[in-house]
C-alpha positions in Angstrom: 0.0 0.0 0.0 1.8 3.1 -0.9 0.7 6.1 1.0 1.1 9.9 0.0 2.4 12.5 1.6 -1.4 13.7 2.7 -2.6 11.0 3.4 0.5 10.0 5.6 0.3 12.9 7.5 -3.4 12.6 8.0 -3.6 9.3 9.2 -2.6 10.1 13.1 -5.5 11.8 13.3 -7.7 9.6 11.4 -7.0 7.0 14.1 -7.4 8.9 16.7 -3.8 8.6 18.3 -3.9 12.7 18.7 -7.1 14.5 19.8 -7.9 17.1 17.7 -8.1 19.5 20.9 -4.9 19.9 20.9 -4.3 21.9 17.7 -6.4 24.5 19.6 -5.0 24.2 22.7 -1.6 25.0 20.5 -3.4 27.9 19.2 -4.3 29.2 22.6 -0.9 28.9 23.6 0.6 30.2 20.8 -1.7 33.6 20.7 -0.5 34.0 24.7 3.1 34.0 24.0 2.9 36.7 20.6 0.5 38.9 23.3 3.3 38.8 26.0 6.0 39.5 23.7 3.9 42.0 21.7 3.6 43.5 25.5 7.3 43.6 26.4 8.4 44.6 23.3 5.6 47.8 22.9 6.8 48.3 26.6 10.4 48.7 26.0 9.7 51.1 23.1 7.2 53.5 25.4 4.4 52.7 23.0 0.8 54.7 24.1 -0.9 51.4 24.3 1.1 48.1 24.5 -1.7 46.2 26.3 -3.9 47.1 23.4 -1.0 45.8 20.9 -0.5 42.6 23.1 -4.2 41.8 22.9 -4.7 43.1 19.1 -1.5 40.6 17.9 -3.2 37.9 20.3 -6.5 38.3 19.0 -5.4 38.2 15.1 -3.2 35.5 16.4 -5.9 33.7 18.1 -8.8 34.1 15.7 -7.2 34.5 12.2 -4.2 32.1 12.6 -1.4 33.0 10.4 -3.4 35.5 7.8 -4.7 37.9 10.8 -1.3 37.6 12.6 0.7 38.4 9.3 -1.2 41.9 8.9 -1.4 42.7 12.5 2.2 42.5 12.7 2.6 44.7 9.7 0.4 47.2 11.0 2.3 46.5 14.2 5.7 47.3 12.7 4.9 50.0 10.3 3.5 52.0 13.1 5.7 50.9 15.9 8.8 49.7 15.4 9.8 51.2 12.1 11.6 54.7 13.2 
C-alpha cells in the first residue's frame, strides 16, 4: 500500500492517536506568548498602548491564525517599530 504524503500525514489523526483539541489548545498557547511579547516589546519602546498591541497581535493571532497575525504585525511594525 503506498501512501502519499497527505494521506500520511493525516492518518494520526484519522485513528485517533492525537485528539484534535490539541491543535487548539496550540493555538491558545501560541496567541498567549505573541501577546506577551507584543507586551514587552511595545513596553520597551514606550508605546501609548502596549496592552492594546499585546491583545490586538493575540487576538489576530488567536482568531485568524497566520493570515490575521501576518497583517497585524505589519500594521504592528509600520507604526511601531519602524523609526
Amino acid at each position: 500500500m503506498d501512501l502519499t504524503v497527505a494521506a500520511a500525514a493525516t492518518l494520526p489523526l484519522q485513528f485517533g492517536l492525537i485528539d484534535p483539541g490539541i491543535f487548539g489548545l496550540l493555538n491558545v498557547i501560541v496567541a498567549a506568548v505573541v501577546g506577551y511579547f507584543t507586551y514587552q516589546d511595545a513596553t520597551a519602546r514606550k508605546t501609548d498602548s502596549p496592552k492594546l498591541w499585546a491583545g490586538g497581535m493575540a487576538l489576530a493571532s488567536l482568531l485568524l491564525n497566520l493570515l490575521g497575525f501576518l497583517v497585524a504585525f505589519a500594521v504592528y511594525y509600520f507604526v511601531v517599530i519602524r523609526d
